[in-house]
C-alpha positions as CSV (number, residue, x, y, z in Angstrom):
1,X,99.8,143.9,60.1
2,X,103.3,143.1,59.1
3,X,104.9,139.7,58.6
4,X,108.2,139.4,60.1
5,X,110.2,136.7,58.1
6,X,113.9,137.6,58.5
7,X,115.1,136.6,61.9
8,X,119.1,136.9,61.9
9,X,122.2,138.4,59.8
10,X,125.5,137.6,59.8
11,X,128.4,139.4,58.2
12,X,131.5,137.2,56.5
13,X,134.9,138.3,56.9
14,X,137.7,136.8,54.8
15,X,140.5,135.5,57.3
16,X,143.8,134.5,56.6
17,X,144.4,132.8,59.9
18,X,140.9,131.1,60.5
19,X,141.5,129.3,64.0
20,X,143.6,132.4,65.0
21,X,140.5,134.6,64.3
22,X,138.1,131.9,65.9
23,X,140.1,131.8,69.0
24,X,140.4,135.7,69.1
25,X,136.9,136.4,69.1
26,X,136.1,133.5,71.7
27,X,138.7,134.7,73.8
28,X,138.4,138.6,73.8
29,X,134.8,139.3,72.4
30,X,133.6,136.2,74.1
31,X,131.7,134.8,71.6
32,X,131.0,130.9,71.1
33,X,132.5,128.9,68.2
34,X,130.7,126.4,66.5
35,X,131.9,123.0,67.0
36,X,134.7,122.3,64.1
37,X,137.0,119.7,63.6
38,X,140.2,121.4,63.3
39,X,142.1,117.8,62.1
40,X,140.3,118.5,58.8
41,X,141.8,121.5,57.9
42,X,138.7,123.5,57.7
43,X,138.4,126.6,55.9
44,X,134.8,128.1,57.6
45,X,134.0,128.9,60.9
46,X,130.6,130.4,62.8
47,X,131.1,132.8,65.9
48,X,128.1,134.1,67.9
49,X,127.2,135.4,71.0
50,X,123.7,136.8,72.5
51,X,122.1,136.5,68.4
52,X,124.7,138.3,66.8
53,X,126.8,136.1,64.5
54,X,130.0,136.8,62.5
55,X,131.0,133.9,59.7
56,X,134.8,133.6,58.9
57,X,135.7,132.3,55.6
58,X,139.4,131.4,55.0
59,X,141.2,132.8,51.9
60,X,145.1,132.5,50.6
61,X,144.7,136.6,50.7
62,X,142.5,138.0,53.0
63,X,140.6,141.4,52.1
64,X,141.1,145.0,53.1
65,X,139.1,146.5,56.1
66,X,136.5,148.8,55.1
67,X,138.2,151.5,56.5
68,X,141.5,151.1,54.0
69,X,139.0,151.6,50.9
70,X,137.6,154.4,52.1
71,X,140.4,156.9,52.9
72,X,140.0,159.4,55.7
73,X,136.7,157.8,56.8
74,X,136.4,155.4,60.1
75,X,133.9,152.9,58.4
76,X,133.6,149.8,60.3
77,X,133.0,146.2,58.8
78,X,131.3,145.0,61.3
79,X,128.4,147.1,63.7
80,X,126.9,145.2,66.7
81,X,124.0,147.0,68.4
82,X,123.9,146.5,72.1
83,X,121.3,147.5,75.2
84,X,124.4,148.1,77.7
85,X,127.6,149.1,75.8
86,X,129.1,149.8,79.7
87,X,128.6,146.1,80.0
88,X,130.5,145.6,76.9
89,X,133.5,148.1,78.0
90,X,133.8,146.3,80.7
91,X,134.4,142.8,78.9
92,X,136.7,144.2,76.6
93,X,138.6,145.5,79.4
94,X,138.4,142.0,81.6
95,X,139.5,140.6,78.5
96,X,142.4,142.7,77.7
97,X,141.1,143.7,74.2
98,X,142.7,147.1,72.6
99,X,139.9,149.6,72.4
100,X,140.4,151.5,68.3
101,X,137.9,154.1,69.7
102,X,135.3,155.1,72.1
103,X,132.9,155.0,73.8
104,X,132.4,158.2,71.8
105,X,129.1,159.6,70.7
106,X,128.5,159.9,67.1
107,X,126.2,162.4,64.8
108,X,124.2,160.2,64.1
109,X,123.2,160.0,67.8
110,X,124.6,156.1,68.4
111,X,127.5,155.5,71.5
112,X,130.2,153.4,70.0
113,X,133.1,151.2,70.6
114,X,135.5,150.2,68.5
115,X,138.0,147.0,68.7
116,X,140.4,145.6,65.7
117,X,140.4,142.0,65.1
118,X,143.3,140.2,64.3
119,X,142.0,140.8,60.3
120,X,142.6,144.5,60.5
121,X,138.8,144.0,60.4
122,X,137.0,147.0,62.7
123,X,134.1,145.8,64.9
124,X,132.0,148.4,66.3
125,X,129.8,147.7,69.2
126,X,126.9,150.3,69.6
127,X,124.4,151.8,71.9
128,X,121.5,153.6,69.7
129,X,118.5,154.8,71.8
């Protein structure tokens, strides 16, 4: 019998913009924002959408995408797995969102795309029977 205990994950990305990236990935990923009040100047935000959640943290210098550290590879810094990743092809393309790569079907056996945030940061969205 096993005891489940974990029940979510979220990756942080360092921002430099932070309501620019909130509004990005509301607007083209269509995830929700948690409610801020943006008079205070605040430097954290939560994004989330269907139990996946991405945190941004604002810094005066943002950090380098994982694929800028690791020359000659296509590492992403963020991997959503999805049931449908038709569905979410078509809401990147309802949305207007530049597609980095894909769908494309990987060695390891997972179908993925692949969409650049304002960050530079790569978010891969992928289908893993």
């Amino acid at each position: 019998m096993t005891n489940v205990n974990l029940i979510a994950t979220a990756g942080v990305l360092v921002v430099s913009d932070l309501k620019r990236a909130t509004d990005w990935y509301t607007r083209q990923l269509d995830f929700r924002a948690a409610k801020l009040d943006w008079s205070e100047e605040p430097n954290f935000s939560l994004v989330e959408r269907e139990g996946a959640a991405i945190m941004l943290k604002l810094a005066k210098k943002k950090a380098l995408a994982n694929r800028h550290l690791t020359p000659g590879e296509v590492i992403c810094d963020v991997f959503i797995w999805v049931r449908d990743l038709q569905k979410v092809e078509l809401m990147l393309n309802v949305a207007g969102t530049p597609i980095f790569s894909g769908p494309v079907k990987r060695a390891y056996g997972c179908t993925e795309i692949m969409v650049v945030d304002p960050d530079d940061y790569l978010i891969s969205f992928g289908y893993c029977p």
